[in-house]
C-alpha positions as CSV (number, residue, x, y, z in Angstrom):
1,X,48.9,18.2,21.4
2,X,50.4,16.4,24.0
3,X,50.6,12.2,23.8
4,X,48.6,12.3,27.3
5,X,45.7,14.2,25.4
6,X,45.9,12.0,22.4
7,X,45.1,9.1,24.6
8,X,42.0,11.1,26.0
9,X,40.5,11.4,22.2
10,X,41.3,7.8,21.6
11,X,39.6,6.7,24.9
12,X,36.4,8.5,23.8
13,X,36.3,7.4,19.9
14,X,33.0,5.5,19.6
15,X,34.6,2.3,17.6
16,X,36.4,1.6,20.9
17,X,35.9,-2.2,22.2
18,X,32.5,-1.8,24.4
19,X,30.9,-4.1,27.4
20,X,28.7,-5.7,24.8
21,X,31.6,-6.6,22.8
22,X,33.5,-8.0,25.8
23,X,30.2,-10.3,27.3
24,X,29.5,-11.4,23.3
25,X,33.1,-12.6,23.1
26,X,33.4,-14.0,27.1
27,X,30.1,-15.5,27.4
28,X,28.8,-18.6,26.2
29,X,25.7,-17.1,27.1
30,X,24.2,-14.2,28.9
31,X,20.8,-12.7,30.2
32,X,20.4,-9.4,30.9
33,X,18.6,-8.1,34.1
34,X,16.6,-4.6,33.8
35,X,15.8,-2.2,36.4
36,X,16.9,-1.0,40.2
37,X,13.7,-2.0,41.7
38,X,12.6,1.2,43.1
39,X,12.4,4.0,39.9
40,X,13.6,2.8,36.5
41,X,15.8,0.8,34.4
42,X,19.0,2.9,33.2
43,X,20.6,1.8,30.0
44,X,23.2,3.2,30.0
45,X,24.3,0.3,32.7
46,X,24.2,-3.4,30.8
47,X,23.8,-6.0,33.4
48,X,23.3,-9.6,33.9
49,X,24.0,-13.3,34.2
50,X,26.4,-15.1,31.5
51,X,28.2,-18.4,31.3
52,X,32.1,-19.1,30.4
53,X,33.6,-22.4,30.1
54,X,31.4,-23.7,32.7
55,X,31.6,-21.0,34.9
56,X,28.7,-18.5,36.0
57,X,29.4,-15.0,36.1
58,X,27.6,-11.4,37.1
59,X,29.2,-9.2,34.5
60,X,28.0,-5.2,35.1
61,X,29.1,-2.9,31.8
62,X,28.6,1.0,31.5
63,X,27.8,1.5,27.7
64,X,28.3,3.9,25.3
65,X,26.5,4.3,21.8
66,X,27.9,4.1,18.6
67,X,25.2,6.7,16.6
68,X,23.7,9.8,18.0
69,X,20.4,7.9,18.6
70,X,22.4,5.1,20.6
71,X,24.1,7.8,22.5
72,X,20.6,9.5,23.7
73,X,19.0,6.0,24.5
74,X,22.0,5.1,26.6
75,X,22.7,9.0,28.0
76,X,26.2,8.9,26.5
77,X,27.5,6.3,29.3
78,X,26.4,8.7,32.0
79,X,24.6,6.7,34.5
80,X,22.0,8.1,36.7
81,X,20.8,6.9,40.2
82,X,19.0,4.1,38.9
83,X,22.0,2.8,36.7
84,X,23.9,2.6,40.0
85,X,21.3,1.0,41.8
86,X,21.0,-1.7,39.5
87,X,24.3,-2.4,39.6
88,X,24.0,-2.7,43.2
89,X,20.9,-5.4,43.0
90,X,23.2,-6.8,40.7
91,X,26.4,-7.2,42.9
92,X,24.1,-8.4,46.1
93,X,23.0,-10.6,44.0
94,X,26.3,-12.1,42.5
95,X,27.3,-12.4,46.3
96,X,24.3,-14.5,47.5
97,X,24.9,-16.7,45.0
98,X,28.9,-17.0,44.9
99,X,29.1,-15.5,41.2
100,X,32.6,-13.5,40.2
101,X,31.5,-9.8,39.3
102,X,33.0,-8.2,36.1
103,X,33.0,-4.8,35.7
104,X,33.6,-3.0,32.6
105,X,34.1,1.0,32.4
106,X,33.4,3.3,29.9
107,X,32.1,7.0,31.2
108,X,33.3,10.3,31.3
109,X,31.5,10.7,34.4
110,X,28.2,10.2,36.3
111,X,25.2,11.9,34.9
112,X,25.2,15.6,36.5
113,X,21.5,16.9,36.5
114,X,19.2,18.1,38.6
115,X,17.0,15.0,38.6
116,X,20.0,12.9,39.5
117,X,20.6,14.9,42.4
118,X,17.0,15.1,43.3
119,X,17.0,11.1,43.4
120,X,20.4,11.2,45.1
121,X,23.1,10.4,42.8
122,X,25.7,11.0,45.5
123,X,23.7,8.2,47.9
124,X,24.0,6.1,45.2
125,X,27.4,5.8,44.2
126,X,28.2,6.0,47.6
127,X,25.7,3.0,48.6
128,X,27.6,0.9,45.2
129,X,31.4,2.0,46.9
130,X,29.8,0.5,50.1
131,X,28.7,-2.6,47.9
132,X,31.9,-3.6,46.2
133,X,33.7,-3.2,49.3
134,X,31.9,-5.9,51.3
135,X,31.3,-8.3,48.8
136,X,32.7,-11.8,48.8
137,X,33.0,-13.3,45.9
138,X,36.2,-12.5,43.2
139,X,35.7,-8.9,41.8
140,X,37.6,-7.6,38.5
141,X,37.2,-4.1,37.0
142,X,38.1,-3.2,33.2
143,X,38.6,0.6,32.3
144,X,37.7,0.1,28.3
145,X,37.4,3.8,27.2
146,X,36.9,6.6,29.9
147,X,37.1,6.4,33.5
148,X,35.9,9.7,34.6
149,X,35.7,10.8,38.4
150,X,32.9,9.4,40.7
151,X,31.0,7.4,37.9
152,X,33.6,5.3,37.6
153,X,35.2,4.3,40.4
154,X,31.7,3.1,42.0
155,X,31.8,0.1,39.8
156,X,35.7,-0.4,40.3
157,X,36.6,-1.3,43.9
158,X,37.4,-4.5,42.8
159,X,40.3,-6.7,43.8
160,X,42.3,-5.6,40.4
161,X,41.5,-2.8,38.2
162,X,43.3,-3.2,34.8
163,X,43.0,-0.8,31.6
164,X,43.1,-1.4,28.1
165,X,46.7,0.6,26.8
166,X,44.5,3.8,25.0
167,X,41.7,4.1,28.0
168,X,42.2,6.7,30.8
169,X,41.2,6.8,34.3
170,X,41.1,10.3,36.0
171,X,39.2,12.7,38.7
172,X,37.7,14.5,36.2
173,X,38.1,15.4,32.0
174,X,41.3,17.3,30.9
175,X,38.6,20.0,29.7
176,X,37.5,20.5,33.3
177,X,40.3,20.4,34.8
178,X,42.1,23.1,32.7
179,X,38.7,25.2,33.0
180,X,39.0,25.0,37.2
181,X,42.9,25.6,37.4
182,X,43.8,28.0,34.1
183,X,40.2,29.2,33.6
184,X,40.8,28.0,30.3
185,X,39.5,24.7,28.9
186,X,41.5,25.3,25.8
187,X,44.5,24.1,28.0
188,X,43.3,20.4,28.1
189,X,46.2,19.2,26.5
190,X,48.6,20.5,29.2
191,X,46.1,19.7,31.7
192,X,46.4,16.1,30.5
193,X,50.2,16.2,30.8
194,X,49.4,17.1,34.5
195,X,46.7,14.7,35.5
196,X,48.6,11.7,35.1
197,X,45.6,9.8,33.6
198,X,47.1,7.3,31.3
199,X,47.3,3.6,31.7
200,X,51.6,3.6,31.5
201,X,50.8,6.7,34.5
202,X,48.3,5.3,36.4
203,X,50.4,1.3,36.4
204,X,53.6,3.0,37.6
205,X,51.2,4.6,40.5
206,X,49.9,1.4,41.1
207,X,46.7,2.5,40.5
208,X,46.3,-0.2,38.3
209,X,47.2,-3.9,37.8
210,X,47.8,-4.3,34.2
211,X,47.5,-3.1,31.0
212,X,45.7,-4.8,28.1
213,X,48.0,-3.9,25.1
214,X,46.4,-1.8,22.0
215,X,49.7,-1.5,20.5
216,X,52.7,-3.1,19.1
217,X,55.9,-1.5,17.7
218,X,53.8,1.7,16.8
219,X,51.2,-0.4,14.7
220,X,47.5,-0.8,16.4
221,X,46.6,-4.3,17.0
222,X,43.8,-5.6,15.3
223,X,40.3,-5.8,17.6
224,X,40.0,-9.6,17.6
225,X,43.4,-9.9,19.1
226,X,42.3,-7.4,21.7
227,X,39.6,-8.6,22.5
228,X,40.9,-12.5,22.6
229,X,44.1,-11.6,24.8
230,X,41.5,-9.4,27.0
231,X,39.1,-12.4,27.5
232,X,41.8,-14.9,28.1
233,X,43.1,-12.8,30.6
234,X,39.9,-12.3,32.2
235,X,39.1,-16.1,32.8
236,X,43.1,-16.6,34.0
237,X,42.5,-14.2,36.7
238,X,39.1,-15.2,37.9
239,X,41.2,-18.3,38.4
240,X,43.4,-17.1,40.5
241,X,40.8,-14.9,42.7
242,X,38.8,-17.9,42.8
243,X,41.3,-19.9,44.8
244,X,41.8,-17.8,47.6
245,X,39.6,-17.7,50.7
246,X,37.2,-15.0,51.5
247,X,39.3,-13.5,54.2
248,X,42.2,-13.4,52.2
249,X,40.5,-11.7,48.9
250,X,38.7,-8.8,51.8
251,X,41.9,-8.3,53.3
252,X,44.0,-7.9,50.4
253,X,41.2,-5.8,48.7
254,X,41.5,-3.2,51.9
255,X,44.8,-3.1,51.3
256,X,44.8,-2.2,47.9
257,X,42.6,0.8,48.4
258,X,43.6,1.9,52.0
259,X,47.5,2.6,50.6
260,X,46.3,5.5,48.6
């Protein structure tokens, strides 16, 4: 098995550091908002208002279960039309009233049915690309587990996208991948190798920003120190975005994307 493919299993094991654990540990406190106001509330999206240090904050977190009956509820962190659209009511909303947006990614993809296409799933994550893009205020994305294809990158067109060391962040899973080029999904492994998917990958592409460490000297840090260096650097960085003007955050956030 390849080391790229080991990071894919450890990006989708189910005791990974989740959105909830991230607002429970950033937020002093936080109220979450339901529904896209026009067909349903998706839950596999997690979205609301919260508080740090002083400081109000939109925070918008695809989540994963941890049981099988968790997975169902939220659709194994597939999000649907509504998920997106909330997330969208969300972000217009964060911009009227000048709060930071935090993003937080966990998905191997967006949810691929026939409903979702009948309620236009592409429109959707399209509209949300649109979104993110035009928004004002300071924009942060987190990749915590997966970061699968079209799902994800609608909530991460943010001024800096950062991972945490054992997530990935690709076009698609190594299993689909291998099954479109080899014909054979057995070859994921290799297909990982290929993809280039990893956070060490993806930062020397500049895909990236930075890299929240899960590892030191080959021994896995502990979750609290995780997730304390991962809030810590959250709050240092919304710093940062927060002093520069609004022309300079737009302008720098269309570079960022336009030199792919």
């Amino acid at each position: 098995m390849s080391q790229a493919y080991e990071k894919v299993l450890k990006a989708r094991d189910l005791k990974r550091i989740s959105a909830i654990d991230i607002i429970e540990n950033l937020t002093d406190w936080f109220i979450e908002l339901h529904g896209d106001r026009h067909m349903e509330d998706d839950k596999s999206i997690i979205g609301g208002i919260g508080m740090y240090d002083g400081q109000p904050i939109t925070i918008i977190g695809i989540q994963k279960g941890r049981t099988t009956r968790e997975n169902i509820e939220r659709n194994f962190g597939s999000v649907g039309p509504g998920g997106y659209r909330k997330a969208i009511r969300l972000v217009e909303q964060a911009n009227k009233f000048n709060r930071p947006i935090l993003t937080l990614i966990n998905t191997a993809g967006a949810h691929a049915s026939p409903e979702s296409e009948e309620t236009g799933i592409g429109e959707a994550i399209a509209q949300s690309l649109l979104t993110f893009a035009k928004v004002e205020v300071p924009t942060l994305s987190i990749i915590l587990g997966e970061g699968g294809s079209g799902g994800a990158l609608a909530l991460a067109l943010t001024d800096e996208v950062w991972m945490l060391e054992n997530s990935v962040y690709s076009i698609l899973s190594p299993e689909g991948f291998a099954s479109i080029l080899w014909k054979d999904a057995n070859l994921a492994s290799k297909a990982a190798d290929v993809m280039k998917l990893t956070a060490s990958d993806l930062h020397e592409l500049k895909v990236v920003e930075k890299i929240i460490p899960e590892i030191n000297h080959g021994v896995p840090l502990n979750r609290d120190v995780i997730l304390k260096r991962t809030i810590n650097n959250i709050k240092a960085k919304f710093k940062e975005l927060n002093q520069l003007d609004v022309e300079t955050r737009l302008a720098n956030r269309n570079k960022r994307f336009r030199s792919f």
